[in-house]
ZANU-768819 format. One record per residue: residue in one letter; x, y, z of N, C-alpha, C, O in turn. Coordinates in steps of 0.001 Angstrom, whole numbers, plus 500000, padded with zeros to 6 digits. Example, Ala and Ser with C-alpha at 12.3 -4.5 7.8 and 13.67 -1.06 7.14 Angstrom:
ZANU-768819
A513190494310507800512300495500507800513200496700507800514236496681508465 S512850497750507080513670498940507140512900500030507870513409501138508039 
end
This chain:
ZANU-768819
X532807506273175850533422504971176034532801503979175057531606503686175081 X533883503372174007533395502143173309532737501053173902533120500779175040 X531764500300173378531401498818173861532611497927173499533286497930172470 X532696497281174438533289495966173929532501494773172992531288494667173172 X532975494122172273532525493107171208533145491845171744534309491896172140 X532486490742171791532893489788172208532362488244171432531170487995171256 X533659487158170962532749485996170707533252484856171478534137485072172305 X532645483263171254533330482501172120534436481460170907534031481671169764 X535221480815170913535192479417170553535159478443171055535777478098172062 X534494477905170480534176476440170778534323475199170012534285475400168798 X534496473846170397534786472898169288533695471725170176533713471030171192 X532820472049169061531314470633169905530961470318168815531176470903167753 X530094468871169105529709467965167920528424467766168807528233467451169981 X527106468298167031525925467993167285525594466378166956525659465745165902 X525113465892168662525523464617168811523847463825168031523743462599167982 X522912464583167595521916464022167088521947463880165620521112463211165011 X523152464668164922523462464753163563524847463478163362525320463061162305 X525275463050164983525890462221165021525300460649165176525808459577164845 X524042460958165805523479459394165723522555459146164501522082458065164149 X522401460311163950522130460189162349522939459337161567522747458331160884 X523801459969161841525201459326160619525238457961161081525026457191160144 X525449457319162295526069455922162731524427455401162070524418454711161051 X523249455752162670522447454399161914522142454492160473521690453571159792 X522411455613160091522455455455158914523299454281158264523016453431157420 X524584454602159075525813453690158690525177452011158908525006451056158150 X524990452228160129524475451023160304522948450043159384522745448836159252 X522346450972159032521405450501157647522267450348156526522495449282155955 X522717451419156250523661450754155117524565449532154739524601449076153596 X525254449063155735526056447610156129524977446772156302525205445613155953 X524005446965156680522729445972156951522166445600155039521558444567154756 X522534446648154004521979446104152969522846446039151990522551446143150800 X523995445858152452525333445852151555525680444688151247525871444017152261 X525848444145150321526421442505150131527747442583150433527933442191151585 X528741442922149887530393442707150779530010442188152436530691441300152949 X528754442899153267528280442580154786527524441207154843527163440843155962 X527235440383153744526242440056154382527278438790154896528452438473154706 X525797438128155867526296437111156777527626437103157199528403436154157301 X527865438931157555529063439148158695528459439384159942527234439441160054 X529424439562161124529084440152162217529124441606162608529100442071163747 X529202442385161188529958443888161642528331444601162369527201444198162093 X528638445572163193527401446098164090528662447328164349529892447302164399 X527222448762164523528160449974164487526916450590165985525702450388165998 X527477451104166738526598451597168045527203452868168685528392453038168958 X526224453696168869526810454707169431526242454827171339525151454740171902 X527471455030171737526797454865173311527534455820174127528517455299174654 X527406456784174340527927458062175051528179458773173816527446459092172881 X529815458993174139530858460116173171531541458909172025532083459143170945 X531375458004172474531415456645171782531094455901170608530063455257170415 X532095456051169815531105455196168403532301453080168683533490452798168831 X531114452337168608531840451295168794531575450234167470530531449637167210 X533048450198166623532562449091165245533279447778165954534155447730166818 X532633446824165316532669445781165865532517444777163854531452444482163312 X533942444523163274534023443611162191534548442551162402535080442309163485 X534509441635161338534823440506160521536081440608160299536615439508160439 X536999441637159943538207442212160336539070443378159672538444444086158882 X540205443633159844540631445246160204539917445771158453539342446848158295 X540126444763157340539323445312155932537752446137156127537279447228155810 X537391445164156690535647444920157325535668447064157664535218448048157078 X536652446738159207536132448200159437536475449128158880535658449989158554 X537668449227158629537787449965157438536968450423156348536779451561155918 X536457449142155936534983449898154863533673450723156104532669451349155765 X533973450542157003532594450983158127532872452246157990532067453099157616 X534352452483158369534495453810158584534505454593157673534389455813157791 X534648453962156629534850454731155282533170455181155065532963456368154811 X532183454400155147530557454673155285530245455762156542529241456472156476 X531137455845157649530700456312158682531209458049158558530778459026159169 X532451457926157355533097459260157594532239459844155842532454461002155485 X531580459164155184530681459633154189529268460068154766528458460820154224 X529123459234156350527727459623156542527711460961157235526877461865157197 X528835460849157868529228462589158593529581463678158179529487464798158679 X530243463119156680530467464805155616529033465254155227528737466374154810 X528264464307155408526930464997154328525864465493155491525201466530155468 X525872464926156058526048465608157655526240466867158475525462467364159290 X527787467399157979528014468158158194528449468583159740528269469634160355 X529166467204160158529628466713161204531688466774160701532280465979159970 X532034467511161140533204467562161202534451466236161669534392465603162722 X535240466102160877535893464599160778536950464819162049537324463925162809 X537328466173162098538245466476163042537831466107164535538577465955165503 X536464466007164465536421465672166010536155464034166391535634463836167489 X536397463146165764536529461702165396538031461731166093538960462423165675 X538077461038166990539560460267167831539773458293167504539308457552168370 X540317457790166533540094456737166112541021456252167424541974456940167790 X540575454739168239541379454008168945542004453281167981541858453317166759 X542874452469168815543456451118167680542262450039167849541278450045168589 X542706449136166912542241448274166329542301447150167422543473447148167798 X541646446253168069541855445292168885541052443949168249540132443886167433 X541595443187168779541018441682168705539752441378169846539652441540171062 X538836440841168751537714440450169755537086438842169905537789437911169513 X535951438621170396535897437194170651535349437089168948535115438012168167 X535264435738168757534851434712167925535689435486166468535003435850165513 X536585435589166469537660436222165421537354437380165212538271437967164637 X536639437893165373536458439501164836537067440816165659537841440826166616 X536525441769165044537656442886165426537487444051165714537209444705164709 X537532444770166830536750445942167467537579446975167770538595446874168457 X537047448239167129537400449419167108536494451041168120535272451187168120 X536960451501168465536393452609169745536606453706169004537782453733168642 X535605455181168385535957456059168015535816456999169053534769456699169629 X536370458067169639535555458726170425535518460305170154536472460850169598 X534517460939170517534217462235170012534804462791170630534926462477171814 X535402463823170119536100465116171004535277466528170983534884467184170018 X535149466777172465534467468280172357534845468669173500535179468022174492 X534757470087173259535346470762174034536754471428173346536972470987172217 X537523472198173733538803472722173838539715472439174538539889473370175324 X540738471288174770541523471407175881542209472585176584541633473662176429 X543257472591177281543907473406178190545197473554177394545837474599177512 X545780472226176299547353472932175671546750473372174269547493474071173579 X545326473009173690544858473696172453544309474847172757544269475534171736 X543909475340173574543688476584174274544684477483173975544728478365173118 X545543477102174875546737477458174887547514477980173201548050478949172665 X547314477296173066548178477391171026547060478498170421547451479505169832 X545758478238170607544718479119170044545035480829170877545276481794170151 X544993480971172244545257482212172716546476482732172112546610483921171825 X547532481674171884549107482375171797548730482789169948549314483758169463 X547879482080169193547990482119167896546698483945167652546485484762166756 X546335483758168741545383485157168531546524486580168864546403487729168440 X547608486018169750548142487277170440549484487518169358550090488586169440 X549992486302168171550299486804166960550025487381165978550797487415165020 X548580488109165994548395488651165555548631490290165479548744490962164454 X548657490553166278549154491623167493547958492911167053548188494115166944 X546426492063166823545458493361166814545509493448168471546341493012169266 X544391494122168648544305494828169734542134494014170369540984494373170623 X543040492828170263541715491901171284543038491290172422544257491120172445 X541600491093173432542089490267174553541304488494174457540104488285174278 X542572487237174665542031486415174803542141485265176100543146484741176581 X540960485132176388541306484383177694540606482758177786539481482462177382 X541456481962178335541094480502178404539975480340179216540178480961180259 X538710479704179223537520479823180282536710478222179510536061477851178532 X537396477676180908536810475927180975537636475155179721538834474889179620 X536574474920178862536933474224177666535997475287176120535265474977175181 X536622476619176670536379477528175274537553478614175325538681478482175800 X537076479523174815538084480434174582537614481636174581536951481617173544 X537442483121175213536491483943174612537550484870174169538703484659174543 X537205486135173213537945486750172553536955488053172736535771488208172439 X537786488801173261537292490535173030538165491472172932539355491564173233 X537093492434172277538105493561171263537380494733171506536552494499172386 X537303496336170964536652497457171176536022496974169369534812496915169149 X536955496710168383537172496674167305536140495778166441536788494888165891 X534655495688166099534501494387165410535410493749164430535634492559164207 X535911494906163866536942494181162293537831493355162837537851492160162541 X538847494019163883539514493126164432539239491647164843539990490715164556 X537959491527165622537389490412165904537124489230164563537216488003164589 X536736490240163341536432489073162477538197488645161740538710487654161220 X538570489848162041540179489192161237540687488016162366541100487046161730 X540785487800163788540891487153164367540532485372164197541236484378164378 X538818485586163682538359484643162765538848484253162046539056483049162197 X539351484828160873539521484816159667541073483932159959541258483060159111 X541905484013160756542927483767160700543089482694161200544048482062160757 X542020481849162616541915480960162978541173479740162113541095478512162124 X540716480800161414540116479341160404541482479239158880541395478298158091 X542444480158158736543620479499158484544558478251158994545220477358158465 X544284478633160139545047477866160819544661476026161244543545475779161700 X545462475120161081545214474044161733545280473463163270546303472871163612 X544282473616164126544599473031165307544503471662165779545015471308166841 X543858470886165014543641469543164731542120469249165407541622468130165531 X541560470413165776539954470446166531539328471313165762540013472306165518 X537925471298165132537137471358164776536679472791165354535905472678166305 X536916473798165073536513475140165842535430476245165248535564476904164217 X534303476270166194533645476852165853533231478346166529533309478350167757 X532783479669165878532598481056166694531508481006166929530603480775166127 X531396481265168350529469481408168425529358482720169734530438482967170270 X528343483393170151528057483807170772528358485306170408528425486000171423 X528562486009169211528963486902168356527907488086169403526676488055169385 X528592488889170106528267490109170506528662491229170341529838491314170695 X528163492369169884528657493888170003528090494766170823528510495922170875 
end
């Protein structure tokens, strides 16, 4: 009898490579002249990134610093959920990013149905907010890979827990 091989996916954001990036961001606007003697302030507080400009130009350049501080990083852009843009007190203008992690239940869904087009010979099943995938086959398993990282799900997906 073969072993089974098994991995998970997952879509999580390392949230200390994430409060890297925001104060970074936030030093940077602190020594930027286009900033000075503005009110822009960048804070991270939960899953939460909160900019707070001078206005919609203002954050716009934040984010543009905030999504340079996360490529180098190595913080994935896909898991960034931008709110809209709102009006705040004393004219300025506040924006809510929020992190996405986890896998939902209809991206799940698209990810299992996009594994079972393949028509190797793994089983995939939805469990919480991941996905696990097993096969008798390692090759199979990595073509499985291989095909999901073709694919766009609009989440940030990563394989971990690689067993044979």
């Amino acid at each position: 009898m073969a072993k089974d091989c098994s991995f998970d996916i997952v879509s999580d954001v390392d949230m200390q490579e994430v409060d890297n990036a925001v104060n970074q961001t936030a030093k940077e606007i602190g020594q930027r002249f286009d900033f000075r003697n503005s009110k822009a302030s960048i804070v991270l507080e939960g899953g939460e990134i909160k900019l707070i400009g001078d206005d919609e130009y203002k954050l716009n350049s934040m984010i543009d610093i905030l999504q340079s501080k996360m490529i180098k990083r190595n913080v994935s852009l896909k898991s960034l959920d931008y709110g809209k843009v709102e009006a705040a007190s004393h004219g300025t203008a506040r924006q809510v990013i929020k992190l996405k992690k986890g896998i939902s239940k209809e991206k799940g869904k698209d990810v299992v149905a996009a594994i079972k087009d393949t028509k190797l010979k793994v089983q995939a099943q939805l469990m919480d907010d991941q996905v696990r995938v097993s096969g008798k086959n390692k090759d199979d398993l990595q073509q499985v890979m291989a095909k999901l990282k073709q694919l766009d799900f609009d989440i940030d997906l990563q394989f971990v827990n690689f067993r044979s």
